[in-house]
C-alpha positions as CSV (number, residue, x, y, z in Angstrom):
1,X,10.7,-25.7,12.4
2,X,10.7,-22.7,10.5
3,X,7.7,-20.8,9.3
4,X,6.9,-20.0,5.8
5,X,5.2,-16.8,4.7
6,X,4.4,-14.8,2.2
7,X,6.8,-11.8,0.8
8,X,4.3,-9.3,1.7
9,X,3.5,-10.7,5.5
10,X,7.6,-11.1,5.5
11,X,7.7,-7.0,4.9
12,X,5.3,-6.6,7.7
13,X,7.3,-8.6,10.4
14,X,10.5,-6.8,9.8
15,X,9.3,-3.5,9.2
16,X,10.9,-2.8,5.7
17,X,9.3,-2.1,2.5
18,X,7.7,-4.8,0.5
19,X,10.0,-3.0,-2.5
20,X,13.2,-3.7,-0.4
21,X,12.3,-7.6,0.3
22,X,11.6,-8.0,-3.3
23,X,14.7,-6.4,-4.2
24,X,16.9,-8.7,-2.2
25,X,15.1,-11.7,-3.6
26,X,15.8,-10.9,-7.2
27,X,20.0,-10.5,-6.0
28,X,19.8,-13.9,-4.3
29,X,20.2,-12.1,-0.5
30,X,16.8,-13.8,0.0
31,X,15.3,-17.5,-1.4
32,X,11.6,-18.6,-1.9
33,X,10.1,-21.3,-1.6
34,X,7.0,-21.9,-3.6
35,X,6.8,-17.9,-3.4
36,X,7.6,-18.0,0.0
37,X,9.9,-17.1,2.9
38,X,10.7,-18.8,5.4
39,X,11.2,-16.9,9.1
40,X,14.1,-18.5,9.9
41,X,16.2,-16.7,6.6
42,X,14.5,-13.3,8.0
43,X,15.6,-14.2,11.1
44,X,19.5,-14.4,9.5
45,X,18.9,-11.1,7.2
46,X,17.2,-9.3,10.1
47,X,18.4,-10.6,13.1
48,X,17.1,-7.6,15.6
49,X,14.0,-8.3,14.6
50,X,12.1,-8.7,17.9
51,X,8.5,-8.8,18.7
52,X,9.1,-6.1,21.9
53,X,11.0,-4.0,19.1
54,X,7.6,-4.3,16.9
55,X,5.6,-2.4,18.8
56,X,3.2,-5.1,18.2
57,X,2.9,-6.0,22.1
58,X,2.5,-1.9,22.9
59,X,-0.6,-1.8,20.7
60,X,-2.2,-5.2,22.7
61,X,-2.0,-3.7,25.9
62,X,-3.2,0.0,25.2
63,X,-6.1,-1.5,24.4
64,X,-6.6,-2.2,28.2
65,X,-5.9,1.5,28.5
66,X,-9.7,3.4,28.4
67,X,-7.9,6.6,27.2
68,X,-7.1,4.8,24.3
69,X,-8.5,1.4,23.5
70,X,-11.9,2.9,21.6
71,X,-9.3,4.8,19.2
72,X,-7.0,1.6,19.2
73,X,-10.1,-0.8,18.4
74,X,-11.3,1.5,15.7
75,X,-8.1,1.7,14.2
76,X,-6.0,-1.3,15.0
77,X,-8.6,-4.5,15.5
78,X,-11.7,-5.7,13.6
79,X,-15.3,-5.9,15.0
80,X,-15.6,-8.3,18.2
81,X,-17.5,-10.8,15.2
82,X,-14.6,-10.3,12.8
83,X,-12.2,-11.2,15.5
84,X,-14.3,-14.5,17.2
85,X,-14.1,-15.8,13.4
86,X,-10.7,-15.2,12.9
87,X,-9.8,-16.5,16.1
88,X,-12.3,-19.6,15.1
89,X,-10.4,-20.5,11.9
90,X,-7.0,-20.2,13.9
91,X,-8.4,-22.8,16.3
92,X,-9.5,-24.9,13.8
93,X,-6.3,-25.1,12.3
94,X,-4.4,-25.7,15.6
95,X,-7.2,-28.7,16.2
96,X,-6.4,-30.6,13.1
97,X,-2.8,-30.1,13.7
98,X,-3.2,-31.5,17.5
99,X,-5.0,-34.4,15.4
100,X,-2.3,-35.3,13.2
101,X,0.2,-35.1,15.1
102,X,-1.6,-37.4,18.3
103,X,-1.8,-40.1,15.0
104,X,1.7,-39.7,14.4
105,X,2.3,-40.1,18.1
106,X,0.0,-43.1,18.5
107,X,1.7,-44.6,15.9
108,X,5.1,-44.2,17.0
109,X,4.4,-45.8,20.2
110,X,3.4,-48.9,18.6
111,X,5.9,-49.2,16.7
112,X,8.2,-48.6,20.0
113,X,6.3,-51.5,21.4
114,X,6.8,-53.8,18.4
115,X,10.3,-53.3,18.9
116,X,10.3,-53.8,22.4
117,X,8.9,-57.4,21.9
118,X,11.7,-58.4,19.4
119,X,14.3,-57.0,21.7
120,X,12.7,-59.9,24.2
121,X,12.3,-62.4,21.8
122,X,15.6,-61.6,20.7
123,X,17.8,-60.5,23.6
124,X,21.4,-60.9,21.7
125,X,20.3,-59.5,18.7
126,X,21.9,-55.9,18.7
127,X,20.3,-54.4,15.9
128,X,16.9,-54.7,17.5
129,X,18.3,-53.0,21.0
130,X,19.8,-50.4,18.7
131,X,16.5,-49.7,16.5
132,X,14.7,-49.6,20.4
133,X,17.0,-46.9,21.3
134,X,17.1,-45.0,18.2
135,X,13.5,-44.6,18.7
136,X,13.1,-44.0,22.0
137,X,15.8,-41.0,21.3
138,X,14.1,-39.9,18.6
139,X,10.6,-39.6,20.4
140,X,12.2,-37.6,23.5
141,X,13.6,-34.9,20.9
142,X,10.5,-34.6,19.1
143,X,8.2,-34.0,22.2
144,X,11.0,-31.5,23.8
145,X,10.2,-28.4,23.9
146,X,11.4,-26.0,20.8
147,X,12.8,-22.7,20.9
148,X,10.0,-20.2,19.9
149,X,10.5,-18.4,16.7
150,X,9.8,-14.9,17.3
151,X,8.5,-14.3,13.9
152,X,6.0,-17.0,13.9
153,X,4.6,-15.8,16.9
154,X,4.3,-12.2,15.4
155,X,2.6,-13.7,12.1
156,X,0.0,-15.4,14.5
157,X,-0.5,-12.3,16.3
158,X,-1.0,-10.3,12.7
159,X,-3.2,-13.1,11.2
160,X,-5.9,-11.9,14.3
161,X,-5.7,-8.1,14.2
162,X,-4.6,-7.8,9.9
163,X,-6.1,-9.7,7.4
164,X,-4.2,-10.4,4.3
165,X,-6.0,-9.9,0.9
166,X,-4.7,-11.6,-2.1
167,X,-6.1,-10.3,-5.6
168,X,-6.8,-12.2,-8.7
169,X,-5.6,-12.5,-11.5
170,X,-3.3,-9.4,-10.6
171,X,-1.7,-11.5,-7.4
172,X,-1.7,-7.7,-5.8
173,X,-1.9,-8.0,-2.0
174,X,-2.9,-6.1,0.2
175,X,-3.7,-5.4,4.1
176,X,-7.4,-4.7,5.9
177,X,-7.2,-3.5,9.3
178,X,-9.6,-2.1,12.1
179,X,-13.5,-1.2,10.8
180,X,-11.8,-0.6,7.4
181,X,-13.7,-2.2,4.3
182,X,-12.4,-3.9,1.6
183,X,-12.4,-0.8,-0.5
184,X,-11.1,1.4,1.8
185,X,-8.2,-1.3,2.0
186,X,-7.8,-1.2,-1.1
187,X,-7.6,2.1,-1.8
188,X,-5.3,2.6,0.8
189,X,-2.3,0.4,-0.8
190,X,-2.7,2.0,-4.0
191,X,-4.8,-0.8,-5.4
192,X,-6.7,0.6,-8.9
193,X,-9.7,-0.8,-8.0
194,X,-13.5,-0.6,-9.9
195,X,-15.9,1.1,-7.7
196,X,-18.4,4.5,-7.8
197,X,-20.6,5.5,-4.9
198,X,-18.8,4.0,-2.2
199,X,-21.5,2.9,-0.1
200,X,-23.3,0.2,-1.8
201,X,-26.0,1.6,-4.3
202,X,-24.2,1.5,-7.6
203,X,-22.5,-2.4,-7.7
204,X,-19.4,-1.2,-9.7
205,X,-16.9,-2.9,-6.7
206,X,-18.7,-6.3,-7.2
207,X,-16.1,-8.7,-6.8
208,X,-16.0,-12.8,-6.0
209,X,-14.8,-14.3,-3.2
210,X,-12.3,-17.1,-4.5
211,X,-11.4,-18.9,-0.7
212,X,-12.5,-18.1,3.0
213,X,-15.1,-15.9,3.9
214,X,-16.4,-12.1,4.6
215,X,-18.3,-10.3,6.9
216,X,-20.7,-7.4,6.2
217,X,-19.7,-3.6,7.7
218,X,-23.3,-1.9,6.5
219,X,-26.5,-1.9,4.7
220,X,-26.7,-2.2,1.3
221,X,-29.1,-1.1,-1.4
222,X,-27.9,-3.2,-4.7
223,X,-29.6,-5.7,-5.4
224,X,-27.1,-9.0,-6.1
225,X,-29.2,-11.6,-8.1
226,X,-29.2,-15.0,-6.5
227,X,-27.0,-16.9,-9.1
228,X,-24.4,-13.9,-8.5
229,X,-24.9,-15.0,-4.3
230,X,-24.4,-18.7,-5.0
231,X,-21.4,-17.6,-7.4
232,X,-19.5,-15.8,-4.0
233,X,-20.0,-12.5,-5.4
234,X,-20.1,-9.5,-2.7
235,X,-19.8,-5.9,-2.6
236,X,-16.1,-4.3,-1.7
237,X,-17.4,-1.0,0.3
238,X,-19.7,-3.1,2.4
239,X,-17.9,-5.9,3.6
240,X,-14.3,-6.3,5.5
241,X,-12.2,-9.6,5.9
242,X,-13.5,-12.2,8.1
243,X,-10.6,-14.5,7.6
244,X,-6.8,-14.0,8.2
245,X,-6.2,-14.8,4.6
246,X,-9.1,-14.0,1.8
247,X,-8.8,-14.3,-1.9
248,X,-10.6,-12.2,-4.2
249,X,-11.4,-12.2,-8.1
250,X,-11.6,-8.9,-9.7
251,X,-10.5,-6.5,-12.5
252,X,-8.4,-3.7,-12.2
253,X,-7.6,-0.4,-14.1
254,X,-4.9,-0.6,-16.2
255,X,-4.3,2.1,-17.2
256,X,-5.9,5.8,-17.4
257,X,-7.9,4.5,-20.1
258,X,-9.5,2.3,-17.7
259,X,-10.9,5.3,-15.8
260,X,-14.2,6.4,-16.5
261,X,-14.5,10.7,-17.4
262,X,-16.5,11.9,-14.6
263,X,-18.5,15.2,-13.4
264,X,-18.7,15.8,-9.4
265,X,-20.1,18.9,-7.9
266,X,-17.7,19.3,-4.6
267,X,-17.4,21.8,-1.7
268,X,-14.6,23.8,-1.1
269,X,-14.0,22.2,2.3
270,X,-10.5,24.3,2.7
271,X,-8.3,27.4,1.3
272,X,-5.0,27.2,2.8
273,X,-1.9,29.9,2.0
274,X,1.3,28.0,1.8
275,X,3.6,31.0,0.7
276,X,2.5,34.1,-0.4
277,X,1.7,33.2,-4.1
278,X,0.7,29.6,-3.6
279,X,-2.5,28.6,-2.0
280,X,-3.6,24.7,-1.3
281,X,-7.4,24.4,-2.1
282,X,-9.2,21.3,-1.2
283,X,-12.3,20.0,-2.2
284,X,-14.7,17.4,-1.0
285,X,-16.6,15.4,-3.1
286,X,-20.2,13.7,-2.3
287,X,-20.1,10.2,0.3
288,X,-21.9,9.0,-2.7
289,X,-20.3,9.9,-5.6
290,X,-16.1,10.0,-5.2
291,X,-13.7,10.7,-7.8
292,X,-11.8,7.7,-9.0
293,X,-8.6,8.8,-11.0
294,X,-4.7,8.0,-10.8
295,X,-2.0,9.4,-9.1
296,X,-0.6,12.2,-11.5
297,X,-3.8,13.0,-13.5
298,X,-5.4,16.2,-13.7
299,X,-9.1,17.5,-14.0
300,X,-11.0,20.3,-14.7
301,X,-12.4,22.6,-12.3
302,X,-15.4,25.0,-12.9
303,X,-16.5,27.5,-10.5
304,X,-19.6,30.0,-10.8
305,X,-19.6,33.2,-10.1
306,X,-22.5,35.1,-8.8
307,X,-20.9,38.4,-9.2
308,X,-18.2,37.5,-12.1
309,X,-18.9,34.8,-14.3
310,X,-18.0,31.3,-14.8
311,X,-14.2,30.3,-13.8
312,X,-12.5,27.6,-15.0
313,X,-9.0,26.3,-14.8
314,X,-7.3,22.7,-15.4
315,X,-5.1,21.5,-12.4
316,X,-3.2,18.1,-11.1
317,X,-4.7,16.6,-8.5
318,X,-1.8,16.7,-5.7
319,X,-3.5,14.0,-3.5
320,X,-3.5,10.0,-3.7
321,X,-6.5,8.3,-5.3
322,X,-6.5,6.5,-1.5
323,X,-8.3,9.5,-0.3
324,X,-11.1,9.9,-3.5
325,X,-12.9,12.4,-1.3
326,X,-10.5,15.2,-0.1
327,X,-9.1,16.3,-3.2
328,X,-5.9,18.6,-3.1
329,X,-4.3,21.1,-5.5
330,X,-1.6,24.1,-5.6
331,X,-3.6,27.0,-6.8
332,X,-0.7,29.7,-8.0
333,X,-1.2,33.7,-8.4
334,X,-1.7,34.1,-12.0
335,X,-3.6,37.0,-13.5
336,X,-4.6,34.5,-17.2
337,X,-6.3,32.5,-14.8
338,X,-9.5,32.9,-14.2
339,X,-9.8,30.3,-11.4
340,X,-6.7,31.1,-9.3
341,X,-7.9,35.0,-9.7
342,X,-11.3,33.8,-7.9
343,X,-9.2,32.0,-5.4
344,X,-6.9,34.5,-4.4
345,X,-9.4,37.4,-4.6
346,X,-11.1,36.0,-1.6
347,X,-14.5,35.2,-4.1
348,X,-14.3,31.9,-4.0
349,X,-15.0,30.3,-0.3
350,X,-15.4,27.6,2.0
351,X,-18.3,25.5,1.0
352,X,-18.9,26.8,-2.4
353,X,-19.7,24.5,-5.3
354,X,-16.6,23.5,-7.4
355,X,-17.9,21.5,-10.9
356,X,-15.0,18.7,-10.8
357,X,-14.7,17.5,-14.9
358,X,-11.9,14.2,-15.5
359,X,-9.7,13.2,-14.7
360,X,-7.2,13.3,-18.0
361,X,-3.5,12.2,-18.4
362,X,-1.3,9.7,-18.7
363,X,1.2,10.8,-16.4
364,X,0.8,7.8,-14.1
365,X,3.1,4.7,-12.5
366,X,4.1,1.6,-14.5
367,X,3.8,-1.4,-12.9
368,X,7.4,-2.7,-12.2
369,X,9.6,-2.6,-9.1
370,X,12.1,-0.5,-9.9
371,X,13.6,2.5,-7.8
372,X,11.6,6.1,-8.7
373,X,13.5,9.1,-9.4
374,X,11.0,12.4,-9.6
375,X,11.9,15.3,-10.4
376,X,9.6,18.5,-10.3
377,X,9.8,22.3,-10.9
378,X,7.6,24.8,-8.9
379,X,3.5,23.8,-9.1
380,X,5.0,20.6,-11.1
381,X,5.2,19.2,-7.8
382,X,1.5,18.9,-7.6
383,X,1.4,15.1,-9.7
384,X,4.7,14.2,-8.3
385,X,3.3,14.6,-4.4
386,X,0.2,12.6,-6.3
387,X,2.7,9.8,-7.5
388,X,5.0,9.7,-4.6
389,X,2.2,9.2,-2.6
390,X,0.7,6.3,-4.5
391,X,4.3,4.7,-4.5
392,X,3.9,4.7,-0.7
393,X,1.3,3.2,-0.6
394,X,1.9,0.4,-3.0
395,X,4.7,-0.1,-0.5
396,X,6.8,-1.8,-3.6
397,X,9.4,0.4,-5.0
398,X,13.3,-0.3,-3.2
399,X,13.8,3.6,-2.6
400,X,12.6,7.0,-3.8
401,X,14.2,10.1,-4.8
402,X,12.6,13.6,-5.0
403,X,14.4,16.8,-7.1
404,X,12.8,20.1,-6.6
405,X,13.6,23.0,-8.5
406,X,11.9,26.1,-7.5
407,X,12.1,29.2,-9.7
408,X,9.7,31.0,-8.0
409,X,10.1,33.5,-4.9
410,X,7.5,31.4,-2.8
411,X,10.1,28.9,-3.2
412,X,10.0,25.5,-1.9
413,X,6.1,26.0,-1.0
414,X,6.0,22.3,0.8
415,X,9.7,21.7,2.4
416,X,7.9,20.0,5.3
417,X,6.1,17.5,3.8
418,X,9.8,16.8,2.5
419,X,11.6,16.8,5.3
420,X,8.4,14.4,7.3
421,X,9.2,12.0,4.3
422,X,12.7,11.9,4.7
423,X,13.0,11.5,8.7
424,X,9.8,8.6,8.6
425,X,11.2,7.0,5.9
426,X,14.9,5.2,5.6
427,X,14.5,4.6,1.6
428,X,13.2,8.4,0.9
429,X,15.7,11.1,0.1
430,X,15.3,14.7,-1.6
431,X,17.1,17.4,-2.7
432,X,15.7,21.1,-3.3
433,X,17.7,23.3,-5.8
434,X,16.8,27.4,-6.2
435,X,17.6,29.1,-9.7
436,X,16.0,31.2,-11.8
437,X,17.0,29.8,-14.8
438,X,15.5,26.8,-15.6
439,X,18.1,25.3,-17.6
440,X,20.7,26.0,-15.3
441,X,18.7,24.6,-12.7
442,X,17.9,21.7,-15.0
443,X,21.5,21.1,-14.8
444,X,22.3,21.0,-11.3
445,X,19.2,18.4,-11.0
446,X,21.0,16.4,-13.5
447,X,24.4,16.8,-11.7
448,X,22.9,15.5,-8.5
449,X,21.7,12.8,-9.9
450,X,24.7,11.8,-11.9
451,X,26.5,11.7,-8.8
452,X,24.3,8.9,-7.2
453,X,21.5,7.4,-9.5
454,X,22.9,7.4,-13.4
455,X,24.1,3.9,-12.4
456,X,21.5,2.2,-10.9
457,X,18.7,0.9,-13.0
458,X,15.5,3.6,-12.4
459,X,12.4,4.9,-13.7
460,X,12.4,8.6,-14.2
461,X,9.3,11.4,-13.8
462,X,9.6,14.5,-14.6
463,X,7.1,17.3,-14.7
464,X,8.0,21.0,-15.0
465,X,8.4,23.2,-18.2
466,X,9.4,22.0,-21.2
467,X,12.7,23.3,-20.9
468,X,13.4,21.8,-18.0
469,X,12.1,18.4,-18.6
470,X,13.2,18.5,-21.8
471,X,16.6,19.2,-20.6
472,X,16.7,16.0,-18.3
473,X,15.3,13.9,-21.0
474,X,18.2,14.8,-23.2
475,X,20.8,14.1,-20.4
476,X,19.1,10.7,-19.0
477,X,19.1,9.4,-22.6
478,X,22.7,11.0,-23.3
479,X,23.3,8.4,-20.0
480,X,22.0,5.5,-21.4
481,X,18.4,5.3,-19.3
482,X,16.3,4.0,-21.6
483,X,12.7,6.2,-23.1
484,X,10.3,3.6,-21.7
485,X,12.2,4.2,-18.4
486,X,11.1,7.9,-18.6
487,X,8.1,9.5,-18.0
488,X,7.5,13.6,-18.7
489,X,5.2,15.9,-18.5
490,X,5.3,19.7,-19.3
491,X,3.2,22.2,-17.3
């Protein structure tokens, strides 16, 4: 019999993006059923799926490997409690299955019997000798032993190490593995989720468990008032999944108007040279107090001087709110500002204090499920690597594209990270351009992508100067891509 599961668990077991499986439904490659897929269709779309192919198996037995079973268990597999309770609620559900289907047996046999007695009673009557044997038939196939579907048997095996986390009202899902909490899960696949300190002082990722149960990761401090207890309320960043399958009732941001303004004294943690003009400066913020903001905002960043004065600059963030602690931006060599003249006149250092002011913007992702086309132009790369890590993580877009335009000598500062997208990922591809002209290199962005996107339904970001995004706006919309479809911001 085939197995049905749900579109995001169906991603999982073939290895494709949740985007890609949700594409295929909406051009009729792929049914549902009540919202779900059943394993035998995968089975027909993907037929090398395998489990040994997985690399499911491979992570079981390195755990018997001491070299690497701590790091595996950290990473891959819940507490020894979170496990017994999973594995509990599994065997619960293979009891009352075992239990309906000995009734069912039970009463098959009896009617087997009944019809043995009328074929006595009634030894010339065909009918009854041909009901006996229909039945009899019909019992043997049932009790014979079935072929195993493979992707059932991975779905078992992912119910015990992953638990699947279904949000309401949003209906966003999403995965917790290892020691991870809820929060950090959350975080991690790109939900926009309420929270502040992070470790269970402030209350702002309260949320109520709707069906099955959690289990605590660490102390606490907030107090939750018994009528909130009895009500299934419980704190996010102190609590993982205890069950295979947990629903949970909460809000989420919207929008950046959502998103509280914020002020964060951080450490410089890091001051990396990526070309000669660029430099990649990270900060890390307080355990108890992270910055929450959205991919492709930007904040404020103030630095004090003991020997020149206060320094202050506005950048992008270049990171992915899933990482609200190590916070990343391209610093450029630029003698109006007063920040980046700090950074690369070797004043401002590893474990200084950086005032953090924001976030701002609304350069951000719309909800929707289309394909993402970015295109940047020198440092306007910073939101896009912000956003393109985001969609990653929301694991829902079909495919990405990346344009790069570089004007400046550094150049492509971060062709790397590129090329690590491109070779891990089968629906990533990017293209870098060079010109010093930024129309002209406008042009050859827009040439590119006439010659493989213009007809496929898209959303567009674009972040650069205004010429240059300007210029693409004017020829997406000369195209036919519609304005809500694109998304600019100058720099």
């Amino acid at each position: 019999m085939s197995h049905q599961v749900s579109v995001w668990r169906a991603a999982q077991l073939v290895g494709v993006a949740r985007g890609v499986l949700q594409q295929q439904v909406r051009e009729g490659v792929l049914e549902l059923n009540d919202s779900m897929v059943s394993t035998e269709a995968l089975l027909r779309l993907y037929p090398k799926a395998q489990l040994e192919e997985s690399g499911m198996l491979e992570r079981v037995v390195q755990i018997r490997d001491e070299a690497f079973g701590k790091r595996v268990r950290e990473r891959m597999l819940p507490s020894q409690e979170v496990l017994s309770q999973r594995l509990f609620s599994q065997s619960q559900d293979l009891g009352n299955v075992r239990r309906h289907l000995q009734r069912y047996h039970e009463l098959v046999v009896s009617l087997q019997k009944a019809i043995r007695q009328q074929v006595i009673g009634h030894p010339h009557d065909t009918a009854w000798t041909a009901l006996e044997q229909q039945a009899t038939q019909g019992l043997a196939k049932v009790l014979a032993t079935d072929s195993v579907d493979i992707l059932e048997v991975m779905d078992d095996m992912l119910n015990v190490m992953t638990a699947q986390v279904t949000v309401h009202p949003s209906g966003h899902q999403f995965a917790v593995e290892g020691h991870s909490s809820l929060l950090q899960s959350g975080l991690h696949a790109g939900l926009r989720l309420n929270y502040g300190c992070g470790n269970g002082s402030c209350g702002m990722c309260k949320v109520r468990v709707i069906s099955d149960e959690v289990a605590k990761t660490q102390h606490y401090d907030y107090p939750l008032s018994e009528t909130e207890k009895a009500q299934g309320y419980t704190l996010m960043c102190c609590h993982t999944a205890a069950s295979s399958d947990l629903t949970l009732e909460m809000l989420e941001a919207m929008g950046p108007q959502d998103i509280p303004q914020q002020e964060i004294v951080a450490k410089v943690r890091a001051l990396t040279e990526l070309a000669p003009n660029t430099r990649l400066l990270q900060l890390q913020t307080p355990r108890t107090h992270r910055l929450r903001f959205l991919a492709g905002q930007s904040v404020s960043l103030g630095y004090a001087s003991p020997d020149q004065g206060d320094a202050q600059a506005s950048y992008p963030v270049a990171s992915c709110p899933c990482d609200d602690r190590n916070l990343l931006f391209f610093v450029a060599r630029d003698g109006t500002d007063s920040l980046a003249q700090q950074v690369f006149s070797g004043n401002l250092r590893c474990g200084a204090a950086v005032t953090v002011r924001g976030p701002s913007g609304s350069f951000v992702l719309s909800e929707g499920h289309r394909p993402l086309v970015f295109a940047a132009c020198d440092l306007g790369f910073a939101p896009i690597k912000s956003l393109i890590e985001h969609a990653l993580a929301l694991d829902a877009v079909p495919s990405i594209s990346l344009f790069w335009l570089a004007m400046r000598a550094d150049g492509h500062f971060q062709t790397n990270l590129c090329r690590a997208w491109s070779e891990a990922l089968d629906n990533f591809e990017y293209e870098l351009v060079t010109d010093p002209d930024v129309v002209i290199g406008a042009k050859q962005i827009v040439q590119a992508m006439r010659a493989d996107l213009f007809d496929i339904d898209c959303d567009f970001y674009l972040c650069g100067p205004a010429m240059f995004v300007n210029t693409l706006h004017d020829d997406l919309r000369t195209a036919g891509v519609p304005a809500a479809q694109i998304l600019m911001q100058e720099q």
